[in-house]
ROSE-4610 file (N, C-alpha, C; in Angstrom, 1 decimal, always signed):
// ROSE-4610
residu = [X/X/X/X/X/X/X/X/X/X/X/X/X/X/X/X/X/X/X/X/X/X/X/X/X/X/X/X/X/X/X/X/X/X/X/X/X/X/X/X/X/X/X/X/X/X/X/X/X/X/X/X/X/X/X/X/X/X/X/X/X/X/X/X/X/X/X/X/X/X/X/X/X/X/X/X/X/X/X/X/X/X/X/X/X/X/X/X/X/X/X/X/X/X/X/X/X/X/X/X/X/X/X/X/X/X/X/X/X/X/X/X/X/X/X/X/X/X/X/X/X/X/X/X/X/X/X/X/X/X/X/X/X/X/X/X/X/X/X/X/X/X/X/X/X/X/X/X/X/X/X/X/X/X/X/X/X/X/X/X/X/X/X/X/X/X/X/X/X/X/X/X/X/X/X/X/X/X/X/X/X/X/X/X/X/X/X/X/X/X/X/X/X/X/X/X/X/X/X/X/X/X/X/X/X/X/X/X/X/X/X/X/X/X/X/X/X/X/X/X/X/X/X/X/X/X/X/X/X/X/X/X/X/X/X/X/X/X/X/X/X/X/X/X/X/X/X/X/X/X/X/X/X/X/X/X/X/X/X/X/X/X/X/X/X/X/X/X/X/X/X/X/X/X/X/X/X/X/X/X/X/X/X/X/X/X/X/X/X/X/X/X/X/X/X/X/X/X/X/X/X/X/X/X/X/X/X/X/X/X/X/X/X/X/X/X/X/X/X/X/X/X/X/X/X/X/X/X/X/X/X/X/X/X/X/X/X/X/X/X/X/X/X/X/X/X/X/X/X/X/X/X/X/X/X/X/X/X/X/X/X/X/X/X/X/X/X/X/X/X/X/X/X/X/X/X/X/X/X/X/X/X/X/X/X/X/X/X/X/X/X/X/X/X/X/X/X/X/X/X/X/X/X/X/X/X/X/X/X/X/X/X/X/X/X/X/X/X/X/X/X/X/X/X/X/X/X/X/X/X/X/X/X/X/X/X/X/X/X/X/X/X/X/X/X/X/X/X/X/X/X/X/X/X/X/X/X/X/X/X/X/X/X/X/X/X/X/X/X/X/X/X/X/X/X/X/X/X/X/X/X/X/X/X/X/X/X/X/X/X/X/X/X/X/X/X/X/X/X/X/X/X/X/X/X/X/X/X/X/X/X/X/X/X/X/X/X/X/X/X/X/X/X/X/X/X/X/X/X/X/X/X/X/X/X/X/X/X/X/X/X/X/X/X/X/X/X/X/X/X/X/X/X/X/X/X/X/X/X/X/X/X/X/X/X/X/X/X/X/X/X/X/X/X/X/X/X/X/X/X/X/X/X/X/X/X/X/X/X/X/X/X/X/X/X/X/X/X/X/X/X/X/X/X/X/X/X/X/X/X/X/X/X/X/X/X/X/X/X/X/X/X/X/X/X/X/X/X/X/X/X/X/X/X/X/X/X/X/X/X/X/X/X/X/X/X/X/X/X/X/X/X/X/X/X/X/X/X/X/X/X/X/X/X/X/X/X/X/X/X/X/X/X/X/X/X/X/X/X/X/X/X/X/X/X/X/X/X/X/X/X/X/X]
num = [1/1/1/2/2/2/3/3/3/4/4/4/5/5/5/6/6/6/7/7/7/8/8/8/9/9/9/10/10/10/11/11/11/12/12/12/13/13/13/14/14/14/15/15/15/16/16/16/17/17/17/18/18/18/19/19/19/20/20/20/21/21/21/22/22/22/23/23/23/24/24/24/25/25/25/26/26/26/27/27/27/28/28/28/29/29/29/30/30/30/31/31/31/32/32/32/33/33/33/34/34/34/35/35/35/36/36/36/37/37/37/38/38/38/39/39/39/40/40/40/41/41/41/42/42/42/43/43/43/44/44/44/45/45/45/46/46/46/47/47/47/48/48/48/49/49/49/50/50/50/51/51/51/52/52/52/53/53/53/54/54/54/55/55/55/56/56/56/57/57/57/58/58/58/59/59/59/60/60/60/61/61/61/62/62/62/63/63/63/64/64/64/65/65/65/66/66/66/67/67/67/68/68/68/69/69/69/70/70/70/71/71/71/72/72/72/73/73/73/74/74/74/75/75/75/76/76/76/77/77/77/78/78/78/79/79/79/80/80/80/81/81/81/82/82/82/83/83/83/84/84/84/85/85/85/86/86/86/87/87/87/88/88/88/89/89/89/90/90/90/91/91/91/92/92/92/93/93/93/94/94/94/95/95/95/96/96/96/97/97/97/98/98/98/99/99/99/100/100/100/101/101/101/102/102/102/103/103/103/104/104/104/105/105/105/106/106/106/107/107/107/108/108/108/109/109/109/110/110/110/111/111/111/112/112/112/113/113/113/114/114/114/115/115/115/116/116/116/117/117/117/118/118/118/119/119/119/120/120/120/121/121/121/122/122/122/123/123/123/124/124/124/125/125/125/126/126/126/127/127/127/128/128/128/129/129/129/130/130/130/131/131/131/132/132/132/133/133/133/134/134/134/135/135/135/136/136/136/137/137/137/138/138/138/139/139/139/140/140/140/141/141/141/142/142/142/143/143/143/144/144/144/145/145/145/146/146/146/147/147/147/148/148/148/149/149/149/150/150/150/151/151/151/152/152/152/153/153/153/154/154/154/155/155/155/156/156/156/157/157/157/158/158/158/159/159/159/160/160/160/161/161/161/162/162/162/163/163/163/164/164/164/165/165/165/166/166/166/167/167/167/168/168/168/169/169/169/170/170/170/171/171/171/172/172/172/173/173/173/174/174/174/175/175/175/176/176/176/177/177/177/178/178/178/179/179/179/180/180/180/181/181/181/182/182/182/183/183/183/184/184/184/185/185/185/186/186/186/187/187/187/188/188/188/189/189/189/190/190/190/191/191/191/192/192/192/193/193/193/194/194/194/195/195/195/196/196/196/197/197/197/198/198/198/199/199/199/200/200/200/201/201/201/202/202/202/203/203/203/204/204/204/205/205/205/206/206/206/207/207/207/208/208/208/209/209/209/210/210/210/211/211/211/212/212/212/213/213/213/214/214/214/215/215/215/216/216/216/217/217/217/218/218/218/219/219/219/220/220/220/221/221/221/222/222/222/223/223/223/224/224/224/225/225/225/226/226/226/227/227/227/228/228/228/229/229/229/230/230/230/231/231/231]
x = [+20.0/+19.3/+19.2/+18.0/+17.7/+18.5/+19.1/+19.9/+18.9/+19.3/+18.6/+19.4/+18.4/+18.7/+19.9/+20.5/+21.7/+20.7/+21.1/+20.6/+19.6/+19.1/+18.3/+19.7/+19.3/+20.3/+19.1/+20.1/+19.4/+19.4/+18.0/+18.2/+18.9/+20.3/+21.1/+21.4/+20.8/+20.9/+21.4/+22.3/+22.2/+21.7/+20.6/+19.7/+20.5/+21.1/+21.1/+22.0/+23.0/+23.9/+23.6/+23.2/+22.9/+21.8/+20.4/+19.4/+18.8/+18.0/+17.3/+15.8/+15.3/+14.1/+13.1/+12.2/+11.0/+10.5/+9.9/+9.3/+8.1/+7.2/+6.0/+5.6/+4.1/+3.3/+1.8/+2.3/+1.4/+1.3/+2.8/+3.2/+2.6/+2.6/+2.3/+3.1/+4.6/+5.8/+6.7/+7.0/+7.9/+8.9/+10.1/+11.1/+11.2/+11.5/+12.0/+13.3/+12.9/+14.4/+13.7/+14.8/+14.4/+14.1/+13.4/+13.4/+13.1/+13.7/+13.1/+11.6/+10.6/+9.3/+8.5/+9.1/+8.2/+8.3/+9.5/+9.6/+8.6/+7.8/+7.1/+5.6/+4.9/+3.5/+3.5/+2.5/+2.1/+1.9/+1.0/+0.4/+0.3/+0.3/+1.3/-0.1/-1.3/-2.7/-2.4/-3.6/-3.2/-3.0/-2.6/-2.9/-1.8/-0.8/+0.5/+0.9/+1.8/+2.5/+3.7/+4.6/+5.8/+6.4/+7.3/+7.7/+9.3/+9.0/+10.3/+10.9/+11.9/+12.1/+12.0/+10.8/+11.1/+11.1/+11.9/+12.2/+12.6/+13.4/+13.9/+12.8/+11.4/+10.4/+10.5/+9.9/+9.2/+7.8/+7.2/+6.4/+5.6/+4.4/+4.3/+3.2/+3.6/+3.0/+2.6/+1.2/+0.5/+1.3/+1.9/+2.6/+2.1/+2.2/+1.8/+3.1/+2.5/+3.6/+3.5/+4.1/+4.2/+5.3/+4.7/+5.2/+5.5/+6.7/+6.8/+7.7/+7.4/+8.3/+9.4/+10.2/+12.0/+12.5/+13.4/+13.7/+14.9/+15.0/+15.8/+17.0/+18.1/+19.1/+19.4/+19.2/+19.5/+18.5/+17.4/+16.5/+15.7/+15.6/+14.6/+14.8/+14.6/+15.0/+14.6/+15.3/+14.8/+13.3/+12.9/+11.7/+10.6/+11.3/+10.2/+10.9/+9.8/+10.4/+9.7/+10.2/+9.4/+10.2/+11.2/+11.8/+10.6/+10.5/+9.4/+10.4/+9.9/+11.2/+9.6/+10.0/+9.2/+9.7/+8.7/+9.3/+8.2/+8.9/+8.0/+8.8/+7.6/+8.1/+9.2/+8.9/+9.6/+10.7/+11.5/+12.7/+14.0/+13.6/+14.5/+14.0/+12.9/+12.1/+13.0/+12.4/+12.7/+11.8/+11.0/+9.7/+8.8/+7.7/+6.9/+5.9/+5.1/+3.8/+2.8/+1.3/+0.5/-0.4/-1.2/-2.3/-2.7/-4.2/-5.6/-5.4/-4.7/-4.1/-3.8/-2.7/-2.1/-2.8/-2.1/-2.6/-1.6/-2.5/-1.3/-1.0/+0.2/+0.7/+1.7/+2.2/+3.5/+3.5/+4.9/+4.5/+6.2/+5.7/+6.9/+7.7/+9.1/+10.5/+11.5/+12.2/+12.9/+14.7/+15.5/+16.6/+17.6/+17.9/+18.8/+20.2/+21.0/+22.6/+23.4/+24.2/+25.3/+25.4/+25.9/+25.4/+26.7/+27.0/+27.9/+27.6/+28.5/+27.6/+28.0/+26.9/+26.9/+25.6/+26.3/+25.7/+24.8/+23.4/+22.6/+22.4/+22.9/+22.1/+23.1/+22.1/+22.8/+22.5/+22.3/+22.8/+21.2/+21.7/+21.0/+20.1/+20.2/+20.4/+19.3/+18.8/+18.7/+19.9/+20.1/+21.7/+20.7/+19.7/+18.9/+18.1/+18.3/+17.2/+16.6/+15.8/+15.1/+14.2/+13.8/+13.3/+12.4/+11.1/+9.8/+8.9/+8.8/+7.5/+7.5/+8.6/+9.1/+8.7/+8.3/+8.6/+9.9/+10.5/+11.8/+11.0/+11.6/+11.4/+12.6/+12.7/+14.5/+14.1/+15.1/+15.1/+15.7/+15.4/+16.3/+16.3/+17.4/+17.1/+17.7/+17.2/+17.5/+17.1/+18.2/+18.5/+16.9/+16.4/+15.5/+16.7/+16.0/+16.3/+15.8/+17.1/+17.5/+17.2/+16.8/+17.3/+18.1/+19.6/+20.4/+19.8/+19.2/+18.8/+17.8/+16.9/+15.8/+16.5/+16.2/+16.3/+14.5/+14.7/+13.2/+13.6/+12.7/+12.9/+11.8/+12.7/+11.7/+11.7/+10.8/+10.4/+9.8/+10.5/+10.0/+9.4/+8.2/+8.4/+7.9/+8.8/+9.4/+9.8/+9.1/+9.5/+8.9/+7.9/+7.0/+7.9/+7.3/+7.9/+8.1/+9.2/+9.8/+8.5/+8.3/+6.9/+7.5/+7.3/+8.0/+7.1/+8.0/+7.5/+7.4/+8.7/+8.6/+9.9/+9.7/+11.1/+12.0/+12.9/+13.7/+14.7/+14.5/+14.9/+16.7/+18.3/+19.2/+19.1/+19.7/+20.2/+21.4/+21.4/+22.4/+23.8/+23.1/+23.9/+24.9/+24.6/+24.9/+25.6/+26.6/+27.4/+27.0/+27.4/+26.7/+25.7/+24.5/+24.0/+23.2/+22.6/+22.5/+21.3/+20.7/+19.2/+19.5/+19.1/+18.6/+17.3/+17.6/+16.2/+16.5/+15.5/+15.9/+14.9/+14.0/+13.2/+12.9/+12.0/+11.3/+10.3/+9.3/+8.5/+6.8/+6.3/+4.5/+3.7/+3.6/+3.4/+1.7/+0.9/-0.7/-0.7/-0.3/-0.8/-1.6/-1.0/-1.9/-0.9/+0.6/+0.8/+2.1/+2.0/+2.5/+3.8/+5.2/+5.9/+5.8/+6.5/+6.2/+7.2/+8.3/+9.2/+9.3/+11.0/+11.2/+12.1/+12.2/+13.5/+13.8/+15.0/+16.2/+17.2/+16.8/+17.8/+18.9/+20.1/+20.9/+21.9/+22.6/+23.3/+23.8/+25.0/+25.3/+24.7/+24.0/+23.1/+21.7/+21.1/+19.7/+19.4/+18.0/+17.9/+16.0/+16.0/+14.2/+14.2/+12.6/+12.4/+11.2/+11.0/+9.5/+8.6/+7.6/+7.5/+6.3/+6.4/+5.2/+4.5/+3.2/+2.5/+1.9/+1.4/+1.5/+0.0/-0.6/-2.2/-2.2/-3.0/-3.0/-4.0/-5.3/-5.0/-4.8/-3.8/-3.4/-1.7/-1.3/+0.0/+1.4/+0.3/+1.1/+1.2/+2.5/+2.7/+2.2/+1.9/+1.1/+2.3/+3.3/+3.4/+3.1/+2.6/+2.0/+2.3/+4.0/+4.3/+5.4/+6.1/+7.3/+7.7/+8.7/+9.6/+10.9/+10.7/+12.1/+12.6/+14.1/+14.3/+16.1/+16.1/+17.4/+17.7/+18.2/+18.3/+19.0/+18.8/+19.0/+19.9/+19.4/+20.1/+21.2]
y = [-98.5/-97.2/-96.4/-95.9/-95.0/-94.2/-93.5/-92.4/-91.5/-90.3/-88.8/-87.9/-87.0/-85.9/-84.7/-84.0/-83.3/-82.3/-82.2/-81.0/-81.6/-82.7/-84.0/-84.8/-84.5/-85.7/-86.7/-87.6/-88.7/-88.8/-89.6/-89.8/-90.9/-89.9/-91.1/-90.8/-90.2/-90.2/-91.1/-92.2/-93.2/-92.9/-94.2/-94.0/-94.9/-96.3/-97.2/-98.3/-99.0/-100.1/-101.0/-102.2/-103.8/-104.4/-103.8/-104.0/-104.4/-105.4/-105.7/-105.4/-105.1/-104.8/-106.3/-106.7/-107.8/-108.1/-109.1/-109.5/-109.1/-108.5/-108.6/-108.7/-109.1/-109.9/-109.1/-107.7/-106.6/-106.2/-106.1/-105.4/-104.4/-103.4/-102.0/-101.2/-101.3/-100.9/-102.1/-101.5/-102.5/-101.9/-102.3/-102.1/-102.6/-102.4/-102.7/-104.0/-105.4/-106.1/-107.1/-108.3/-109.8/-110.3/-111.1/-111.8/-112.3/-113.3/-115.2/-115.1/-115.9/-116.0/-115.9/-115.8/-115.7/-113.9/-113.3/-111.9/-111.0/-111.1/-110.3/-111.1/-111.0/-110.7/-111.9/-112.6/-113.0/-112.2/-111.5/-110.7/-109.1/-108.6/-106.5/-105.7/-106.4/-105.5/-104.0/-103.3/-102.0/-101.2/-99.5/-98.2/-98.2/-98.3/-98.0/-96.3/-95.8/-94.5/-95.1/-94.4/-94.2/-93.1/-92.8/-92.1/-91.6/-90.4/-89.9/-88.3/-88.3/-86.9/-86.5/-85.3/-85.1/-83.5/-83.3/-81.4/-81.2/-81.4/-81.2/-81.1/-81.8/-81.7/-83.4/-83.5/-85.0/-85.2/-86.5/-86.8/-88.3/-88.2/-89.1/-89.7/-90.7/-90.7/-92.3/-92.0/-93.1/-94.3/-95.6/-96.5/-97.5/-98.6/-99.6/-101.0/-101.5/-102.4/-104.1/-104.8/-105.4/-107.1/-108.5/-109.3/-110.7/-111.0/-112.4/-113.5/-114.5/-115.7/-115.9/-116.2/-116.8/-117.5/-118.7/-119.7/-119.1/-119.5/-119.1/-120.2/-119.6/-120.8/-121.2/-120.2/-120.7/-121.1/-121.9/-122.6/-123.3/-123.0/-124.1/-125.4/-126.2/-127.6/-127.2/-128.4/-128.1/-128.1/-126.9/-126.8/-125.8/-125.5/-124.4/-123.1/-122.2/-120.8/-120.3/-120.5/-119.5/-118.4/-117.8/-116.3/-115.4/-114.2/-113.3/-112.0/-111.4/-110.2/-108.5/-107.7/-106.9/-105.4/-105.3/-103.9/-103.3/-101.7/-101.1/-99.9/-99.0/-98.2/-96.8/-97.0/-95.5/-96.4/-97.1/-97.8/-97.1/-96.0/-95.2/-94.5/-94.8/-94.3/-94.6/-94.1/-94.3/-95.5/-95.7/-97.0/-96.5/-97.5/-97.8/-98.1/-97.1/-97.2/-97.2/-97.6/-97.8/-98.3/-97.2/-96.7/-96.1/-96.3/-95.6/-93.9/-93.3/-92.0/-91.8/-92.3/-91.2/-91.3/-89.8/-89.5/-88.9/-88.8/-88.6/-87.1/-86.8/-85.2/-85.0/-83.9/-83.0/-83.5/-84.1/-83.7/-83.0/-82.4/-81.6/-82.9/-83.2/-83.6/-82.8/-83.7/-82.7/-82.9/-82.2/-82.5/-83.0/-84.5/-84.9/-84.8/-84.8/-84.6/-86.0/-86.0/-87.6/-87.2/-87.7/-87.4/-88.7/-89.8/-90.3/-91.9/-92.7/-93.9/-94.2/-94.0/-93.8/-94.9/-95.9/-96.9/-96.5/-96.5/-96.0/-96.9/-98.1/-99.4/-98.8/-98.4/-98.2/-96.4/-95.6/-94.5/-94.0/-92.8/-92.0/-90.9/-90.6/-89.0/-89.3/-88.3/-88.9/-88.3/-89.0/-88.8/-88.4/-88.3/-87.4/-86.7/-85.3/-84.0/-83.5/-83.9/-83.3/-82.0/-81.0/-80.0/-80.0/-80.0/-80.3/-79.1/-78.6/-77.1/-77.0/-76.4/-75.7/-76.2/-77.5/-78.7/-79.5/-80.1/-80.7/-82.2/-83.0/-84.5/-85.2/-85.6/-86.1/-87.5/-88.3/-89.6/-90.6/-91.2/-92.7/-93.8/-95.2/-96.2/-96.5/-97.9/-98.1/-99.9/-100.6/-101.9/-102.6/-103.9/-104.2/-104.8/-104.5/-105.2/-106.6/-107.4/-108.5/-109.5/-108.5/-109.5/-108.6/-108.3/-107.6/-107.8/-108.6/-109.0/-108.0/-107.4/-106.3/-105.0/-104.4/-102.9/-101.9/-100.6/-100.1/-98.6/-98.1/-96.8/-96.2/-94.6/-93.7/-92.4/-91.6/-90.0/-89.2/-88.3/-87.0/-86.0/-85.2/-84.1/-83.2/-82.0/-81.1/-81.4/-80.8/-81.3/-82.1/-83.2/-84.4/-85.3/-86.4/-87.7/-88.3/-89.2/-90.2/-90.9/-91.2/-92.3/-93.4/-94.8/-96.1/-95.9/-96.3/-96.4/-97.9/-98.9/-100.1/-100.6/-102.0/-102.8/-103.6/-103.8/-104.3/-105.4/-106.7/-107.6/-108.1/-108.1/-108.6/-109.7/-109.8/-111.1/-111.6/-112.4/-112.7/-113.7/-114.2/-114.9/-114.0/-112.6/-111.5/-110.3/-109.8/-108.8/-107.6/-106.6/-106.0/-104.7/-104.7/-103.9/-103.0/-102.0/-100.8/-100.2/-99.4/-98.9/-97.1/-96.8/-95.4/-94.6/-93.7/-92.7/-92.6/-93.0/-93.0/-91.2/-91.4/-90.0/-89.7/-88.6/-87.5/-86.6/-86.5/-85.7/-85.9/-84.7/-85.1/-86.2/-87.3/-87.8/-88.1/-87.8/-88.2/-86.9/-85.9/-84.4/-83.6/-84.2/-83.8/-82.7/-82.3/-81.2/-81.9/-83.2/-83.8/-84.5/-84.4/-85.6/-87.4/-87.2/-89.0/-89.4/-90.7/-90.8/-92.2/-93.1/-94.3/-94.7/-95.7/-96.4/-97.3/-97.5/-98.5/-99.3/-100.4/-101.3/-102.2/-102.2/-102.5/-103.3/-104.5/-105.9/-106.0/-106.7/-107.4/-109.1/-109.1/-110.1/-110.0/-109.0/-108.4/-107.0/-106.6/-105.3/-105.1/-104.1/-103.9/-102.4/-101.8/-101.0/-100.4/-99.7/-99.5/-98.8/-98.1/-96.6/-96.1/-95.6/-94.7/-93.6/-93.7/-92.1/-92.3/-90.6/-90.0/-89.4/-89.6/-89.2/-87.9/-87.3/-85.3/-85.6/-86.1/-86.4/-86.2/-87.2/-87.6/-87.4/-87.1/-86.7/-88.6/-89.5/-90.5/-91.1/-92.3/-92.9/-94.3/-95.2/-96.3/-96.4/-97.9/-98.5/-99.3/-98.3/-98.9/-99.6/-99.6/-100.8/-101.4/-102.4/-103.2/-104.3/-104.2/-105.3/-105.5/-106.9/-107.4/-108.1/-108.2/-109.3/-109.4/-110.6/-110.6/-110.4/-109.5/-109.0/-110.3/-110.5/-111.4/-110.6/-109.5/-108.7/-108.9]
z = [-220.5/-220.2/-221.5/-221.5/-223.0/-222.9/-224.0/-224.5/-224.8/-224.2/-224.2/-225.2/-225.5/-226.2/-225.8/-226.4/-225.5/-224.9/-223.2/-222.6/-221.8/-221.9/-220.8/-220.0/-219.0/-218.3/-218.3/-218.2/-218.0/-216.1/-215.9/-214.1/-214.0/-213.7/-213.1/-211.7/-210.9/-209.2/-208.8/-208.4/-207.3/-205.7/-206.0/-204.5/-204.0/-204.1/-203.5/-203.8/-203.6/-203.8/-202.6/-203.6/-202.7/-202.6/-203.3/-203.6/-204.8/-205.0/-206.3/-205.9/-207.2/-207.9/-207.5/-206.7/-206.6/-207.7/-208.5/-209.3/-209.0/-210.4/-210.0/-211.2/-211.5/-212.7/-213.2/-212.5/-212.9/-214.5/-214.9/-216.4/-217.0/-215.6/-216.1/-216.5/-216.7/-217.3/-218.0/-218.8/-219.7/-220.4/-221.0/-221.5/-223.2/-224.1/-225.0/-225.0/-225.6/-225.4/-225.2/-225.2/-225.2/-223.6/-223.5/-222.1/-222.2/-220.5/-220.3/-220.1/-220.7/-221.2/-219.7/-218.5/-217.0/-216.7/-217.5/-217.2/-218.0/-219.2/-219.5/-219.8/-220.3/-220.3/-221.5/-221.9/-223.5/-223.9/-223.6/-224.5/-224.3/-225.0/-224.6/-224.3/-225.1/-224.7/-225.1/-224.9/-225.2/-224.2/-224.6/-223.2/-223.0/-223.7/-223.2/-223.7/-223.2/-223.0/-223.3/-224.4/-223.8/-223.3/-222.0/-221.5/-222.1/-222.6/-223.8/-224.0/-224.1/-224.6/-225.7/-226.3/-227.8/-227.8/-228.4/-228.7/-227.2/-226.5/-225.5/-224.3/-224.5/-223.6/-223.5/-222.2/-221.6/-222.2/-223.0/-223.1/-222.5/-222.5/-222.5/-223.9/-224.8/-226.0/-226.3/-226.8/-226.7/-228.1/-227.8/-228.4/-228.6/-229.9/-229.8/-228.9/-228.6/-228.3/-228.7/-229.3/-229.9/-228.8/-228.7/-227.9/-228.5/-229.2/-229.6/-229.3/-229.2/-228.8/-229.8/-229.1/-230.0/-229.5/-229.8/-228.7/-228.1/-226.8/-225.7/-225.3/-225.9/-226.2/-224.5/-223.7/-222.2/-221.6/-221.7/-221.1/-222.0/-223.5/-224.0/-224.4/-225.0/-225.7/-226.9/-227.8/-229.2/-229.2/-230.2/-230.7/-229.5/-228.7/-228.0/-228.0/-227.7/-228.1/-226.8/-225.5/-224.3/-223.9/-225.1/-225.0/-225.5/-225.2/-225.6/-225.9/-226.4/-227.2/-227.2/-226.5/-226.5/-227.8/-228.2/-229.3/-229.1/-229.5/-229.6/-230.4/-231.3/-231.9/-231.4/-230.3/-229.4/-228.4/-229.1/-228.4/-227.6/-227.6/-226.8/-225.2/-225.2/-224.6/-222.8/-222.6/-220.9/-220.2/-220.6/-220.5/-220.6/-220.7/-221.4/-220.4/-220.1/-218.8/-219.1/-218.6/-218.4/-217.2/-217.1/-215.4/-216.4/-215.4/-215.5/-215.4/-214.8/-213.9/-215.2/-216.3/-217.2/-218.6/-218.3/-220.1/-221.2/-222.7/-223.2/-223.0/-223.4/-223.5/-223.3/-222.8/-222.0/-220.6/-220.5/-218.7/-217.9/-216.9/-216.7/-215.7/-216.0/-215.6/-215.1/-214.0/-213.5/-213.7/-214.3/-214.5/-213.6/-213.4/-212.4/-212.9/-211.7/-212.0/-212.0/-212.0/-211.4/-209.8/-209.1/-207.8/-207.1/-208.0/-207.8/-207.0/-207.1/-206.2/-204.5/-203.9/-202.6/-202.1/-201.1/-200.6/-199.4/-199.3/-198.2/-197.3/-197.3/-196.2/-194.9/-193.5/-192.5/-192.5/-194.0/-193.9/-193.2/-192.0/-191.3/-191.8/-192.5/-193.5/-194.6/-195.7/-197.4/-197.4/-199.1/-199.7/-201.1/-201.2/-202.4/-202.5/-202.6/-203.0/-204.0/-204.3/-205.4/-205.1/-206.1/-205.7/-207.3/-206.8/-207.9/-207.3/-208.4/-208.3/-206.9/-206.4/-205.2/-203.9/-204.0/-203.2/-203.6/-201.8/-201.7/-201.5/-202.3/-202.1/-201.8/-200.4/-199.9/-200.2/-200.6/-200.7/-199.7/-198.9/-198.2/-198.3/-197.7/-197.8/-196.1/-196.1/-194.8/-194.7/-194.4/-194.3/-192.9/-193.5/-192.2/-191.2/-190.3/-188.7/-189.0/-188.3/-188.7/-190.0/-191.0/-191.7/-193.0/-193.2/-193.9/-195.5/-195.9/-197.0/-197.7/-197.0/-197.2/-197.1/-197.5/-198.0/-198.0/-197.5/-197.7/-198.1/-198.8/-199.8/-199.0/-198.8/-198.1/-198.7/-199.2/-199.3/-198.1/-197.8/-197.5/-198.0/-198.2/-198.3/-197.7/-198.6/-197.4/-195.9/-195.1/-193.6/-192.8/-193.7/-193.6/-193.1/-192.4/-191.9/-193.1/-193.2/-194.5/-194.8/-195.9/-196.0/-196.8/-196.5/-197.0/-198.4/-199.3/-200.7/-201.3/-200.5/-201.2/-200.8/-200.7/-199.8/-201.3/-201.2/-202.0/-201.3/-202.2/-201.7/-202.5/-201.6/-202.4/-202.9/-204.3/-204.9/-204.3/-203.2/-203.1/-204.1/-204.5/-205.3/-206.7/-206.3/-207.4/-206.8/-207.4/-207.1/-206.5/-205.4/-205.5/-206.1/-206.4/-207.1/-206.7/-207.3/-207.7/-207.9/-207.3/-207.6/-208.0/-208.7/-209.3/-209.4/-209.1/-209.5/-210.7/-211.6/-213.3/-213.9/-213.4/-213.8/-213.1/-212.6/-211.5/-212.1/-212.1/-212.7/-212.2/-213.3/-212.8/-213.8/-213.7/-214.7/-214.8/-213.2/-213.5/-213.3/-213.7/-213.5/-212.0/-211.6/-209.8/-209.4/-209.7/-209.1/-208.0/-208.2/-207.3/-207.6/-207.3/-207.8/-207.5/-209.0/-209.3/-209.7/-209.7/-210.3/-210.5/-210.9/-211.6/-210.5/-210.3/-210.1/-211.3/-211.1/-212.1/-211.5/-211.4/-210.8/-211.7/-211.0/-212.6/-211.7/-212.4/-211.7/-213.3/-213.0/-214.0/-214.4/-213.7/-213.8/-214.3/-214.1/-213.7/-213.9/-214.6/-214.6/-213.7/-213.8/-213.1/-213.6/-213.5/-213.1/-212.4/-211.8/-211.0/-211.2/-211.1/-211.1/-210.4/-209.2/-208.4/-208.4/-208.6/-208.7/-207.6/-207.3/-206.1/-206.3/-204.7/-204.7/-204.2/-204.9/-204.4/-203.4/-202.9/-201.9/-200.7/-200.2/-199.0/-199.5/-200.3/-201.0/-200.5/-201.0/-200.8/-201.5/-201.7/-203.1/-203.3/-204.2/-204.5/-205.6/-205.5/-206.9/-207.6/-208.9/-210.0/-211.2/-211.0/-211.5/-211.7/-212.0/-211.7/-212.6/-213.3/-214.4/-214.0/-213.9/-213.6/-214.4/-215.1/-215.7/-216.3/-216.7/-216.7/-218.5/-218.9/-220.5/-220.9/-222.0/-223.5/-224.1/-224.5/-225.7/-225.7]
């Protein structure tokens, strides 16, 4: 997880224990760091943002990003290199996004607390409140019916019905783990919150991240990295 400036918390909310992050082959967010050659992209392309704190403000700032092979002592044979190692100049960043929706600049973030780790599968309630330009955004999770394995993430706001944002499927084979609200803020400038998840395993890390239509005030995710760290 990036290290923040003093006076930024970092979003470390716990939303969720027992859930992992889905693979997906979109690579509209990315991380800085080594990976097995199916988790990130050949090629980095351009339009990337990194999402960062500078002078005690949230940015989002246009980055190059950079993608090369190195052999991967835990899957290659001699002479092939299908590890890919992603860099980029703003390596602290919180990640690394790109959509059509953002631009560069200022964008307003909302300071999360520790909040502690609290398991939602089964829980009735949200166990997270955020409060964004004087809207309340409650967070839930909630185990599928019959099959313990699924997990589904829900938003409220304000006194609105929960709206499903996106299902998460366990690793079983993996200890149990851990989803976070990593940031919260307006990131396509609609007025609207948007925020990150972070999923983290000693096995496995992910991250997600949803923006929000002004609209119909609903969320679409725009993008998803999974992978198991090298570094």
């Amino acid at each position: 997880m990036a290290k923040l400036p003093p006076g930024i918390w970092a979003a470390s909310l716990l939303l969720l224990s027992g859930c992992a992050l889905q693979h997906s082959a979109d690579h509209s967010i990315l991380v800085d760091g080594k990976r097995h050659g199916a988790e990130a992209p050949a090629r980095a392309g351009g339009g990337w943002l990194a999402l960062d704190a500078v002078g005690g403000r949230w940015e989002l700032s246009p980055v190059g990003v950079s993608i090369r092979s190195f052999y991967d002592e835990k899957v290659d044979a001699k002479g092939q290199k299908t590890g890919v190692k992603i860099s980029s100049k703003r390596p602290q960043a919180v990640a690394l996004l790109r959509d059509r929706s953002l631009r560069a600049g200022r964008v307003d973030g909302v300071n999360l607390g520790v909040a502690g780790r609290v398991n939602l599968l089964g829980a009735s309630s949200p166990i997270a409140s955020v409060v964004f330009q004087a809207d309340e955004y409650k967070f839930s999770a909630q185990a599928a019916k019959g099959d313990q394995r699924l997990c589904s993430v829900y938003v409220a706001t304000n006194d609105s019905a929960p709206e499903f944002v996106g299902s998460f499927e366990m690793e079983e084979e993996a200890k149990p783990e851990s989803l976070f609200l990593l940031w919260a803020g307006d990131l396509n400038q609609d007025g609207i919150m948007d925020f990150l998840l972070m999923h983290y395993s000693e096995t496995r890390s992910g991250q997600s991240f949803f923006l929000s239509s002004k609209g119909d005030r609903t969320y679409r995710k725009a993008g998803e990295s999974f992978f198991k760290s090298l570094d």
